[in-house]
N, C-alpha and C positions, 0 to 999 in steps of 0.2 A: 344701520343705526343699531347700535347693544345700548342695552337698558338693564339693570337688575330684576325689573320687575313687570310684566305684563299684566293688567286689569282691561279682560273683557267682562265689557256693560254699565253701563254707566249708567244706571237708576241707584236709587239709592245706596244699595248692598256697595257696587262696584264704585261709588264716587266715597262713601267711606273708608272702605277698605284700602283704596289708594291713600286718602289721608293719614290712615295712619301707617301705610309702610312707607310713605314719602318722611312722616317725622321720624322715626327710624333710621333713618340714614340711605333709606333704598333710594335709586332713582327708577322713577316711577313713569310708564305712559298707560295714559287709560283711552281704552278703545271701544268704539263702539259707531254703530251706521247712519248712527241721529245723535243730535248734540243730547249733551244729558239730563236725564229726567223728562224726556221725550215719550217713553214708553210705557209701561206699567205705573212707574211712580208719580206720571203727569195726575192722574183721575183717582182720586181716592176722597176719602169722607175729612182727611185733614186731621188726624188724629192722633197725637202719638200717646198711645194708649197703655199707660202703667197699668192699671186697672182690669187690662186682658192677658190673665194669666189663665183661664182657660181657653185651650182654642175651641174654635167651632165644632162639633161632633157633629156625626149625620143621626138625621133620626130614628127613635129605636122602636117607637111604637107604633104599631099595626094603624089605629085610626089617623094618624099623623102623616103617616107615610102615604096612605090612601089620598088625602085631602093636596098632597105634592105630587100624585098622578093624576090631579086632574088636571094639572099646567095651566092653574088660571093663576097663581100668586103674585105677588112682589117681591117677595121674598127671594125665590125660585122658581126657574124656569126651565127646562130643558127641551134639546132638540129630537125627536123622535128616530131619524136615523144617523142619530149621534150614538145613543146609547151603547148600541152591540159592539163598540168600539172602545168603552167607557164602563163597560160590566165587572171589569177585572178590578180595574180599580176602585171603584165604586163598592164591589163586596169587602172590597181589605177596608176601605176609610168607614166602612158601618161597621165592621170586625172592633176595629182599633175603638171604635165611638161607643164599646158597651160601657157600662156604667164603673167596671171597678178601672178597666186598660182606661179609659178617658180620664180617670181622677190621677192613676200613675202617671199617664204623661202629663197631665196639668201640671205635678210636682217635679219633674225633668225638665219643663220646658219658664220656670217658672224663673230659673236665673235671669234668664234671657228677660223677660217683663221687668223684672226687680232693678234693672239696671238702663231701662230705657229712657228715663228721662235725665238723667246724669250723665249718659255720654251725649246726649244730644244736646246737654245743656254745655258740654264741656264744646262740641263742635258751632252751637249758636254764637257763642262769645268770640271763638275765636276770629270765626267769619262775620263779624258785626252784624247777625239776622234778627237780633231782637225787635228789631222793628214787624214782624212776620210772625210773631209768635202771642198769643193767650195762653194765662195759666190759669183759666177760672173752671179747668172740665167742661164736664157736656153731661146732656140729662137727656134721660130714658122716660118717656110718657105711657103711661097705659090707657086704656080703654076700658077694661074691666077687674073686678076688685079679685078673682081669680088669680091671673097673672101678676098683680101689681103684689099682692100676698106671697105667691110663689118666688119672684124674684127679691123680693127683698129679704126674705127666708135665704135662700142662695147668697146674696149678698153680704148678710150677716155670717154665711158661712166663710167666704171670700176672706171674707176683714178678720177675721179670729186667725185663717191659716196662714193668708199671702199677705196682711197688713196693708191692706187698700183702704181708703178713706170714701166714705159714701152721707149723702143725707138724703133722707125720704120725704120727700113733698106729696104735699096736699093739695086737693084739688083749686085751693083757692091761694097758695106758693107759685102753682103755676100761672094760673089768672095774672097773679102782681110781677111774677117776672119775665112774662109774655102777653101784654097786654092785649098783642093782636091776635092769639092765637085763640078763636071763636070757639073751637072742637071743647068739650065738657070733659076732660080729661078726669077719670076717677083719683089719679098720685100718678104719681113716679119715683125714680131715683134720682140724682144728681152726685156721680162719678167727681171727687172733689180733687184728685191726685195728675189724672193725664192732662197735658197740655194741646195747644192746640191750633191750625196753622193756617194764616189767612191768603199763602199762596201755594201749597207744596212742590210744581214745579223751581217756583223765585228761590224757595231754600233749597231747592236742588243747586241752583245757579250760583247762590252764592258759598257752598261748599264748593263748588268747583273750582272758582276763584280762588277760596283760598289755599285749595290744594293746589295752583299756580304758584301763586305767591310763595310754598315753600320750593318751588322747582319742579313741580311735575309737570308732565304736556298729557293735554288732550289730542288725539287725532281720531278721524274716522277711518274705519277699516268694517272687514270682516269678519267675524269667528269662523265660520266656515273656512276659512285659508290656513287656521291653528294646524301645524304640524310641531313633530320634533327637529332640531339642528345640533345636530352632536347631544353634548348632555344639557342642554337648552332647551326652548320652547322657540318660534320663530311664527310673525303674520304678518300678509301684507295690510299695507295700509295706503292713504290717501299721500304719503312720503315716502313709500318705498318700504320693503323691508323691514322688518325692526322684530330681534331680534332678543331675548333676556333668559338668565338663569330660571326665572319661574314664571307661571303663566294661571293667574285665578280667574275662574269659569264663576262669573257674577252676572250669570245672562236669564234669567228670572224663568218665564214659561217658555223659552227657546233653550237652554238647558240640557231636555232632553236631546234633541239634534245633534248640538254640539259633541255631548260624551257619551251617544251611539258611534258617531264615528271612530270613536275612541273604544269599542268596546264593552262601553257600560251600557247595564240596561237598569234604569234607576224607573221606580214605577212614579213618575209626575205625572200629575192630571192637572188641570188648566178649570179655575170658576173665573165665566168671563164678567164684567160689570160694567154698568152706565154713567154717563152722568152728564146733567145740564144745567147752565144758568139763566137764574131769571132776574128779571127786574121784580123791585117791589109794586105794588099801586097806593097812591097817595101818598101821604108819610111814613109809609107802615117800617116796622123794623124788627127784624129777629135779632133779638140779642143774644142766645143760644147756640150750641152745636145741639140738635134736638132729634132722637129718635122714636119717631112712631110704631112702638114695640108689636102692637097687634099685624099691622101692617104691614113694617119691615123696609121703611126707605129711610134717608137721612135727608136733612133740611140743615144747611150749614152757610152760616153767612161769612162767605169768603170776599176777597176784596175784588172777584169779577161779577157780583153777583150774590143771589142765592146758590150754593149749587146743590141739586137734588141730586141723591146716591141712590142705586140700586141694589137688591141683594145680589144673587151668585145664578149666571146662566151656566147651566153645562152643556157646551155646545165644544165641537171642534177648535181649536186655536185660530184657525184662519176662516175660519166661517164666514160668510156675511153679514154685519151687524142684521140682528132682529131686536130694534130698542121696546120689544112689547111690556116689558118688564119697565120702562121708564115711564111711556104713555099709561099703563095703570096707576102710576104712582103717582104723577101730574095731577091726573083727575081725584085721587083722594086728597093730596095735597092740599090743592084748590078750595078745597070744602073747610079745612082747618087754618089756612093763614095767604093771607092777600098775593099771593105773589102772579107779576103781571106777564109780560111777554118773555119768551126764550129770545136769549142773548148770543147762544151761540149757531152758525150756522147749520150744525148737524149736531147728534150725540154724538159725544166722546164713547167709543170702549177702551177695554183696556181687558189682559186675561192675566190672575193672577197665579203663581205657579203654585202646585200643593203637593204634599205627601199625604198615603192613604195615613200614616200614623201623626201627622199633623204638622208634627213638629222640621224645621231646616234642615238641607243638610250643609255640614261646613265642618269640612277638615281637607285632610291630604291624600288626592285618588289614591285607591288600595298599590296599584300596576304601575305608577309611573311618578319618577322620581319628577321635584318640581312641577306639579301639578296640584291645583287647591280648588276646592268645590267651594261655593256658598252660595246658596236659590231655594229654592223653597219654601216661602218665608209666610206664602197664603195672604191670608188678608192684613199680618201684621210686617208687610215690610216696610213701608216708610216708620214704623215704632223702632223696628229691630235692623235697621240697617248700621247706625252708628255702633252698636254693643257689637255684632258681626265682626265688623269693619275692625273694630279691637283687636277682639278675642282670635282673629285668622289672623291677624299682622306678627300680634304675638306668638303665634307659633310659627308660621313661615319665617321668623328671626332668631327664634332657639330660645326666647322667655317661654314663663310658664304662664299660658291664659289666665287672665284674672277673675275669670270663671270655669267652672268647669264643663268642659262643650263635650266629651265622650257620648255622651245623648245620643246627638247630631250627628257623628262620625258615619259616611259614605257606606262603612262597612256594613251598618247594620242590615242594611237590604241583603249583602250577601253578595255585590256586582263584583 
């Protein structure tokens, strides 16, 4: 089978990306081991976050960094003979994380935020998803008038440079629009711009649909079988063969695997993450996508459930789940809003892929003609999957990106 166009991984990045080289005129198969949005993009806090246009930075100060070795957080967690594995990178993402390089890349990576809810809004329509979607934001709670001061400070900074929309509640804003939630919360923010997603695998599913409906196939395969075929790309798959002029590497924290074989040596690190549903007790209801700022879990009322988020485990990709970061989270939980028994079997993880300087990579490998990278994406790839999804179609077709992605370009590492 020849095809125009080969999409390995089908999480968010890779079910985008095909959508829009399939409206292009490509013909399009997207590949991957598990049907899509199985992977990475099944477990997330349900966010697509306009409003995160700085990424995460590691921390820079000595008393902060101490209180993350002692591995009791929720926030964070790590594996102990994970690290010496994890050193390298590690030094480059707190490198990149000082205070002037962090504010630079916030302003490079910030087209990428500026444009997340209007391609997703252009892919919800198409794919009849509205049904799946809130556009009321999500809110940030504090515990003490310290942090709730410093971030809104920060916030007001946000709004003046990146034009994000914010309002600041009071402790008794939250009381009336969280009636069940017990905890004395001193304020918060409420993020008035991101939208937000009551199943994120379901909108995986029906982005795949619709990228059906214009003619493109789904099959399973494997990336590991990715070779070249003349001036082609060629893999097997669950039909045989199939074989296309180009071949995009939209495989999240598997990634690096894939384009070692290849050669490259892109420095990915992997924060792994949890999550669980619960029932509520009695009538109780979260009306909120709600973060426990001091604490560092998310409490999001999705349509299986609550589901509780955890912060970032640094552990090996294949590790064996350690949900210790979720059972802390549960038990503080518990103490702020009624939620009853776990709903699903086991925790969910999931590892999301990262660069030490934060930001994606997505363009065209340095070495090899018909070859396109885009992974990286950290904690914002179900935000940045559709913009991606664009911005790489448009160049693998000879348009000019309608943003500009030079940022992101594979090169910068130097592979």
């Amino acid at each position: 089978m020849t095809k125009d166009a080969i999409v390995l991984g089908a999480g968010i990045v890779g079910v985008s990306t095909a959508i829009h080289l399939q409206r292009r005129g490509r013909q399009v198969i997207l590949i991957d081991r598990k049907a899509p949005g199985k992977e990475t993009s099944f477990g997330n806090a349900g966010l697509i976050q306009r409003e995160g246009v700085v990424p995460y930075g590691f921390p820079q100060q000595i008393g902060i960094l101490l209180r993350y070795a002692l591995n009791n957080r929720i926030d964070a967690h790590y594996h102990l003979r994970a690290l010496p594995s994890q050193l390298a990178f590690l030094a480059r993402y707190w490198w990149h994380s000082n205070a002037k390089r962090h504010e630079m890349i916030a302003r490079a990576y910030a087209p990428l935020i500026e444009n997340s809810i209007l391609e997703h809004k252009d892919l919800i329509e198409a794919s009849h998803a509205e049904a799946l979607i809130r556009k009321d934001g999500w809110m940030k709670v504090f515990r003490t008038a310290a942090r709730r001061d410093a971030e809104l400070a920060e916030a007001s900074k946000w709004q003046k440079e990146f034009e994000v929309s914010y309002e600041a509640l009071s402790a008794s804003d939250i009381a009336r629009m969280e009636p069940n939630i017990t905890e004395s919360f001193v304020g918060g923010i409420r993020w008035t711009d991101p939208w937000s997603v009551l199943d994120p695998h379901a909108l995986i599913a029906a982005y795949r649909s619709y990228f059906e409906s214009l003619g493109g196939r789904f099959v399973t395969g494997d990336a590991a079988s990715l070779g070249q075929s003349g001036s082609g790309w060629k893999v097997m798959t669950s039909e045989g063969s199939i074989a296309a002029d180009d071949a995009v590497m939209a495989l999240g924290p598997w990634a690096d695997i894939a384009t070692q074989r290849l050669g490259y040596a892109f420095p990915l690190g992997v924060k792994r993450g949890y999550h669980m549903h619960y029932s509520t007790q009695g009538n109780a209801i979260l009306n909120n996508w709600t973060l426990d700022a001091e604490r560092g879990y998310f409490l999001a009322p999705m349509n299986q459930g609550i589901r509780l988020t955890t912060g970032a485990e640094f552990a090996s990709r294949d590790a064996p789940k350690t949900p210790v970061q979720l059972d802390r989270a549960e038990a503080v939980a518990r103490t702020i809003f009624p939620i009853g028994e776990r709903l699903d079997p086991e925790p969910w993880m999931g590892a999301r892929p990262c660069t030490p300087d934060m930001m994606p990579i997505i363009g065209k490998a340095p070495r090899h003609n018909g070859l396109w990278f885009a992974f990286g994406h950290a904690h914002h790839g179900l935000t940045l999957g559709p913009v991606t999804g664009r911005a790489l179609a448009e160049l693998m077709t000879g348009e000019t990106p309608f943003i500009d992605i030079s940022a992101y370009s594979p090169q910068r590492f130097g592979v």
